[in-house]
C-alpha positions, 0 to 999 in steps of 0.5 A: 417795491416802496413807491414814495410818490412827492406831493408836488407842493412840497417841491413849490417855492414858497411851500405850504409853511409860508408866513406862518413860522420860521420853523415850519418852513425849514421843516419843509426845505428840510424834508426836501433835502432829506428826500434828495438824500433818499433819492441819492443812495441808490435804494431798492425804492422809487421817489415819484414826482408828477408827470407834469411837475412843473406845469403843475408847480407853475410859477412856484417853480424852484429856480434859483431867484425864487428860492434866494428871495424866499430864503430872504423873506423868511429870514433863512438866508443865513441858513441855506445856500441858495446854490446847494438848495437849488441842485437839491431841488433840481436833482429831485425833479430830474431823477425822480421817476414819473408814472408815465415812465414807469407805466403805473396807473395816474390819476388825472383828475379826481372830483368829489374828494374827501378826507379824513381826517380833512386837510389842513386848512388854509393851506398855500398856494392856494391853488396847489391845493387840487394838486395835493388832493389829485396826489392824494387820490393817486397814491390812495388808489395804489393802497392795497396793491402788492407794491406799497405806496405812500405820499411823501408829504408837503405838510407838517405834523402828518407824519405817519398819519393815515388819510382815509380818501374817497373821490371820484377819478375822472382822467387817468392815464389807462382806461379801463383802470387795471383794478378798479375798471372803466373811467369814470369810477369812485373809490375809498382807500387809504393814502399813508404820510411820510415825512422822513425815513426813519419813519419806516423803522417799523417792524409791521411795515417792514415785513410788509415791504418783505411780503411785496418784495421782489428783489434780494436788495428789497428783501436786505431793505425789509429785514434791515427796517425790521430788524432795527424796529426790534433792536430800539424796542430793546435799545431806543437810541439803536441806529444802522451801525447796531445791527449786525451785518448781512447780506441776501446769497444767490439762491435766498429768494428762489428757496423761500418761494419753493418752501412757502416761505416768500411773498404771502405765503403760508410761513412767509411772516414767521421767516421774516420775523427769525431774519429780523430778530437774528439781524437785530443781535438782541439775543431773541433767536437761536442759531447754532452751528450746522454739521457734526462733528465739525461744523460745515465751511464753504471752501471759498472762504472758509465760512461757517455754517449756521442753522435756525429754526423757522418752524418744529412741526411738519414741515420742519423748515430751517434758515440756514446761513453763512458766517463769515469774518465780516458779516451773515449770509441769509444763504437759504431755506431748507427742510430738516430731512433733507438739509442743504445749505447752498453756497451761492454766488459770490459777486450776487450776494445783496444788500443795501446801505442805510448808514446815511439815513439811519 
């Protein structure tokens, strides 16, 4: 599953634009109503907070008076409701998870931290700043880890920046640390930015979340971010609605663990190429009707069946699909020899809706 985990400085009022343009602070209210907006459609993803977000943020805390003088003091009174912002905040630190909540590894505190690149300077608050690198060092120490894990970053021109972290975790909330062992220990990995979703319309990011899926709707959330990478590579200006509809059936997960074809194995990354290029619509697979000399239907719909070559040689696998009068049903993978399309489920069937971000 994605973990997008909020720099807590990204939630303090002021932010970290304070004083220095108008534009750069509402950039970040901004990305804080866009995250709010995420956290709203009900996606097969996480947003994280700090577990003590509010200790943390302190008198920088979002209430209702500090953000209408921070509004006034920048000039964006006239801009932003101070109400709507307000529930936008508060609906972020309400219903995000925590990692305590979750049980994943938090670090507590880390010492020794560097960057690189190296973290802007002068940032402010001034003392958020050892909160943004323990964030930094929390998300950096999940890189690698069959979830995905990126910062939603409270800086601007960081979209998509990859910061290589090094640093020495001194508290954490288990020890020993599942993967890296006894407290205290040192490490150097990678923490990815994101500053908005349309950031992740990216075809290698996306067969990455289908690699780490574990759910019919993280599947539905990969081949979609894929697919449309694809389709603006043909059509910049593509959005959601470009795409043609999907959806996951009952029995699509189960089939491509039993055919290799899931997670990390061996025709995991070529099955999630075919989906994203079928869902794409740019004309970049064949998919040609199943049965002789009628095509197959499915009784309770009367949908069409429809095959497609995942691999020629030995296996000879095939993704087999339904076509019904409104949408693709990636229903299963099947071996030539012994071709079966499965009819799944009904209510089961998955998929997400991206429309409001895409």
């Amino acid at each position: 599953m994605l973990h997008i985990y909020l720099d807590t400085a990204l939630l303090s009022v002021p932010n970290y634009a304070y004083g220095i343009g108008l534009n750069n602070v509402q950039e970040l209210i901004d990305r804080v109503t866009h995250f709010s907006i995420i956290l709203s459609e009900d996606l097969p993803l996480r947003i994280i907070v700090a577990d003590d977000v509010e200790g943390a943020l302190a008198v920088d805390y979002p209430t209702h008076d500090n953000i209408q003088e921070f509004l006034e003091a920048e000039g964006l009174a006239h801009v932003y409701s101070t109400n709507d912002l307000f529930q936008e905040y508060l609906s972020l630190l309400d219903r995000s998870a925590r990692p305590q909540d979750i049980g994943c590894f938090e670090v507590y505190s880390a010492s020794s931290f560097v960057s690189a690149p190296p973290l802007p300077a002068g940032l402010g608050p001034a003392r958020l700043l050892s909160e943004t690198k323990r964030v930094f060092s929390a998300v950096a120490v999940h890189s690698g880890e069959p979830n995905t894990w990126l910062l939603g970053s409270s800086m601007n021109g960081t979209a998509g920046t990859t910061f290589d972290i090094a640093a020495v975790v001194e508290s954490a909330s288990h020890d020993p640390s599942p993967r890296d062992g006894p407290l205290t220990f040192s490490f150097n990995r990678p923490a990815k930015l994101v500053e908005n979703f349309l950031e992740l319309v990216n075809h290698s990011f996306a067969n990455e979340l289908w690699r780490s899926a574990q759910t019919a709707e993280e599947l539905h959330l990969a081949i979609s971010l894929g697919a449309l990478a694809l389709r603006r590579s043909r059509f910049p200006g593509a959005n959601w609605n470009s795409l043609r509809p999907f959806s996951i059936g009952s029995e699509f997960m189960a089939s491509l663990r039993e055919h290799d074809c899931g997670g990390t194995q061996n025709y995991s990354n070529t099955t999630f190429d075919l989906c994203a290029r079928i869902i794409a619509n740019i004309g970049a697979a064949k998919v040609s009707a199943m049965g002789r000399p009628q095509q197959d239907r499915r009784t309770r719909d009367h949908a069409g069946a429809l095959r497609s070559h995942i691999t020629t040689g030995n296996p000879a696998l095939r993704l087999l699909l339904w076509e019904t009068e409104t949408h693709l049903e990636l229903a299963n993978v099947g071996v030539k020899k012994a071709l079966y399309i499965e009819p799944g489920q009904q209510s089961p069937t998955a998929s997400v809706d991206l429309s409001a971000l895409l």
